[in-house]
N, C-alpha and C positions, 0 to 999 in steps of 0.2 A: 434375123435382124435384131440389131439390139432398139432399145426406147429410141434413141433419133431417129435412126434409121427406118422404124414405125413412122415417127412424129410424118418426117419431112417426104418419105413416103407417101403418106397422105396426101398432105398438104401440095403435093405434085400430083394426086391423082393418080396413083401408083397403085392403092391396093386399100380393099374394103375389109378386109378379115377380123385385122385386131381395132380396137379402139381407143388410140391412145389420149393420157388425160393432158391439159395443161392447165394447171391453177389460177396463172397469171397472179400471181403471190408478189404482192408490194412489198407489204409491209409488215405479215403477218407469221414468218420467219421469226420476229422477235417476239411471239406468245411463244412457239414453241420451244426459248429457250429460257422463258420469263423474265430478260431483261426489261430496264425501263429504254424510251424510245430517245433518250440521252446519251444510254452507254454508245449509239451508232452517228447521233448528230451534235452532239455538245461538239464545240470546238473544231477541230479538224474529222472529216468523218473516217471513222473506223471503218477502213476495208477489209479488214482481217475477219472484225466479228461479223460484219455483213454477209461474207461469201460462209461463214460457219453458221449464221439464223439459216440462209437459205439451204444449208445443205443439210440442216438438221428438218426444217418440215419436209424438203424430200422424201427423208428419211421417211418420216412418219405414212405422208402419204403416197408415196410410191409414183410420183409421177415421170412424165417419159418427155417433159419441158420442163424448164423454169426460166424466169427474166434474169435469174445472174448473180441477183445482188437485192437488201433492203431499196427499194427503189423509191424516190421522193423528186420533187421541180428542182429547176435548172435555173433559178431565176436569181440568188442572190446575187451572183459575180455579175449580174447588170444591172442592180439598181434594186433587185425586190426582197421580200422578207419575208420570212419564214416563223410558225408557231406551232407548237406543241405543249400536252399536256403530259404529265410524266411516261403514262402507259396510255398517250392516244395519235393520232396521226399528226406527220406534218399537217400544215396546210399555209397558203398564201395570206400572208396579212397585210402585203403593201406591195403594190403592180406595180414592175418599173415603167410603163406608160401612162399611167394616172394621168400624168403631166405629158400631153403629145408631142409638147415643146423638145424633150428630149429624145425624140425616135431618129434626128440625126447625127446625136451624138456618141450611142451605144454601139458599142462592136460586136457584132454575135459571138463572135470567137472567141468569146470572155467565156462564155458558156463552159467552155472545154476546162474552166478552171471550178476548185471548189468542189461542192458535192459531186456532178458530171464525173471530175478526176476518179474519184474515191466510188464512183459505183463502176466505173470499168476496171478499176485495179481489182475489183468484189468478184464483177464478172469474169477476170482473167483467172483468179485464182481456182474459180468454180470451174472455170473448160478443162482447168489443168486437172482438178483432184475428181472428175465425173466428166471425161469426154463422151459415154456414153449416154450424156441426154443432150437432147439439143437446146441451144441458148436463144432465147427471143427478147432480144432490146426492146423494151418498152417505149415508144413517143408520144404526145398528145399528135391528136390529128389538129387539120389547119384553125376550125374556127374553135376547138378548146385550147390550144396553145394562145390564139389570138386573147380569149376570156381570163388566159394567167396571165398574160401581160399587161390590159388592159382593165383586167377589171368586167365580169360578162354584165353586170347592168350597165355598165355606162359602152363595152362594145355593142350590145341592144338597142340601147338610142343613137351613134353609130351610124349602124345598119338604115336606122329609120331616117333621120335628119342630116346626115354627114359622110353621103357614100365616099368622097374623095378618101377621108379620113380611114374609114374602115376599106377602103382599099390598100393603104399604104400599109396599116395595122396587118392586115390578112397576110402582104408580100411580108413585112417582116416577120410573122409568125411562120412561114413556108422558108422562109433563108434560116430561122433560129432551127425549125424542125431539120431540117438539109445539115446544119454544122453539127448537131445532136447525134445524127443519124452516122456521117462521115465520121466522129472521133470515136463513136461509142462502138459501131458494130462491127467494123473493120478488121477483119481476122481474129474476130473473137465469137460475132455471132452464125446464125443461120437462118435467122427469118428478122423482119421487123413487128412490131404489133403497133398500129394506132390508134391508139386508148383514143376514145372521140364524143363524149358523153354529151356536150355542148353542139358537134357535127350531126345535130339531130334535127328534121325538118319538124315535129311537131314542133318547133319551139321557135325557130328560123325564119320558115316556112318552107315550101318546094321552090320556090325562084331562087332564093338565096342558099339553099342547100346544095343546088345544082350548079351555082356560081362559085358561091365561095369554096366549100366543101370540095365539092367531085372534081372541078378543075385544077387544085391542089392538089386533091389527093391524086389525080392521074399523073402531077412529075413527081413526087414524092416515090410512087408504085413506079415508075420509070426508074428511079436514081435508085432507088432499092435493087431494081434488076440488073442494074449496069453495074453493080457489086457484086453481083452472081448471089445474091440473097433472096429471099420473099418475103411478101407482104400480106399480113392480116389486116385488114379493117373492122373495126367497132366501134360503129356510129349507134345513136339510140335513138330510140323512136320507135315507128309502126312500118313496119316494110311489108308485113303479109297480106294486107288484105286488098283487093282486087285498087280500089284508086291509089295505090301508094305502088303498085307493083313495077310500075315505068324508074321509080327511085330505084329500088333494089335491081333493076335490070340496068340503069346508069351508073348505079356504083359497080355491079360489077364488072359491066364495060371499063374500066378505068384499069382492067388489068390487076388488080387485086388475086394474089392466089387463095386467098381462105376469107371469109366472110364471119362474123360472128353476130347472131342475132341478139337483141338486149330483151327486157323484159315486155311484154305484151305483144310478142308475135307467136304466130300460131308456124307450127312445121311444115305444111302442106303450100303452104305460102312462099315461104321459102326455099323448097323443093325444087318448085314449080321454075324458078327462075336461076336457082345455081346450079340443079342438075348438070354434072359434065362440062362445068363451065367454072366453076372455081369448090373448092371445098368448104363444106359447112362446119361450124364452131356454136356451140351453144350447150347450155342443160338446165340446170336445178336452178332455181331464184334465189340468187345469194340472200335479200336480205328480209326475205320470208320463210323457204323452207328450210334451209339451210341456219339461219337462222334459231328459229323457232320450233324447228322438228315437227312431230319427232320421228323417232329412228324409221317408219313401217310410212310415214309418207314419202321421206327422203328415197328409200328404196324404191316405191312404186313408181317416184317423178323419174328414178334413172332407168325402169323397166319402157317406162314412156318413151323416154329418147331413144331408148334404144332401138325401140321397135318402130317409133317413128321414121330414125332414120337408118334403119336396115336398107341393103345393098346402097348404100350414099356414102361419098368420102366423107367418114365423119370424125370429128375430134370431139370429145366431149368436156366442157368448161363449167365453170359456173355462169349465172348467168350476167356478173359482171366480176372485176377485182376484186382480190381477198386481202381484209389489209384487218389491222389489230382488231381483236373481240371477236371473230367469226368463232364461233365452238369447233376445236379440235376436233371435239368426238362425234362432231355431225357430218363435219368433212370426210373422215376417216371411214363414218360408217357409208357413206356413198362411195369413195375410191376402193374399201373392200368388198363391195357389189360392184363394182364393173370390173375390178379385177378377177369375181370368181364369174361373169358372163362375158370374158374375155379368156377364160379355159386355165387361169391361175396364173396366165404368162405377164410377167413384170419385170 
């Protein structure tokens, strides 16, 4: 089998042998060709150079997924705005919901215009010149899509003071996720991922993780299957330890095929409840060891997963997005250790 065929094997529960990697690589396609973070978003965005960043850290680190394309929010063509620093990330600097007044005047379908366009045309170009890795659309899940629209301190008070409000906020954040999902993946991809960083109960809590969160995410994982696609979740927080374990047994109820753990869970936790029942995603702390090295930790945290999750459907990740400034050579030296305890096969 070649890398997809591995990935999405997996990710179906098909087969434990090899381990394939996926980066989940935003934005950090453009270190590896040391443009500024301009040459791709100044103006109209550059699809050409986007599907050439991402298939140049392929290159580099050998992985058996990629998202497609420099991948950044969906928010200008409805109201919101966007900042960067020459060589640093997008990021949101005006919510088109600020102003609630406007949530029924916005079309989701605006989405489909603007950067959206120009990361699927990234995407297309990338299925065409590498069908043999499989492609994963990147989406926020419900309640962090809600936090870019809305702005997450003022979705927080919200949640506290104005459930009507944050229920309207949440449907339009699960209809913007659904038209995202529909233009982006659509005979281009083979799995979804739902980046979910704000879909976290430490921060929520558990009533509203289990509200807002898993009941999105359950038609979200519905409409991704009715695509003949699959779906990753990656929510953050603490899912492994014994009171949090009914979360992690409710999200994977929701029909999710792969699960991705974030930073402060322990393996055994997680085990315990996706066993046989969806595939596990997880590894190295992007923005500690990975980070910060050096080269003889990084190794020994991938000897970890490994053997932690021996005979488990396992995918190994970081342990969140890799977007500008992560070290090349730390990445590197971890994907040429799983690749030489996965028997050299890449």
């Amino acid at each position: 089998m070649n890398s997809k065929e591995l990935f999405l094997a997996t990710l179906r529960m098909e087969q434990k042998e090899y381990v394939p990697f996926f980066p989940r690589d935003l934005t950090l396609g453009m270190d590896s060709m040391n443009i500024p973070t301009g040459a791709i978003f100044d103006g109209e965005y550059n699809y050409k150079l986007s599907s050439r960043c991402t298939l140049s850290l392929q290159k580099i680190l050998k992985s058996d997924a990629t998202v497609g394309c420099i991948a950044s929010y969906s928010l200008q063509s409805i109201g919101g705005a966007l900042k960067y620093t020459e060589f640093g990330i997008p990021y949101v600097s005006a919510y088109p919901l600020e102003d609630i007044s406007r949530i029924d005047n916005i079309e989701v379908a605006n989405i489909r215009n603007g950067i959206v366009s120009g990361m699927k045309k990234a995407s297309e170009i990338t299925k065409k010149e590498r069908p043999d890795l499989a492609l994963v659309t990147n989406v926020p899940g419900p309640m962090t899509m809600a936090g870019f629209v809305r702005g997450l301190e003022t979705l927080m008070m919200d949640l506290l003071i104005n459930v009507k409000i944050a229920d309207r906020i949440l449907k339009f954040s699960t209809d913007m996720i659904f038209e995202e999902i529909e233009y982006m993946a659509d005979d281009v991809s083979d799995a979804v991922f739902l980046a979910s960083a704000s879909d976290n109960p430490d921060m929520i809590g558990s009533d509203k993780y289990l509200h807002y969160s898993l009941k999105n995410v359950k038609k979200i994982s519905d409409k991704v299957h009715s695509m003949n696609l699959l779906t990753i979740y990656h929510p953050h927080g603490v899912f492994s330890t014994d009171d949090r374990q009914h979360l992690l047994k409710a999200s994977v109820n929701t029909g999710i095929d792969g699960f991705q753990f974030a930073e402060g869970n322990e393996s055994e936790g997680i085990k315990e409840i996706c066993r046989d029942k969806c595939a596990i995603l997880g590894g190295v702390m992007t923005h500690t060891t990975l980070l910060l090295g050096p080269e003889n930790r990084i190794i020994r945290d991938v000897n970890r997963y490994l053997n932690d999750m021996e005979n488990e459907y396992y995918i190994m990740t970081c342990s969140c997005s890799l977007n500008r400034g992560q070290p090349l050579n730390y990445l590197k030296t971890m994907t040429d250790h799983l690749h030489v305890c996965n028997g050299g096969k890449v």
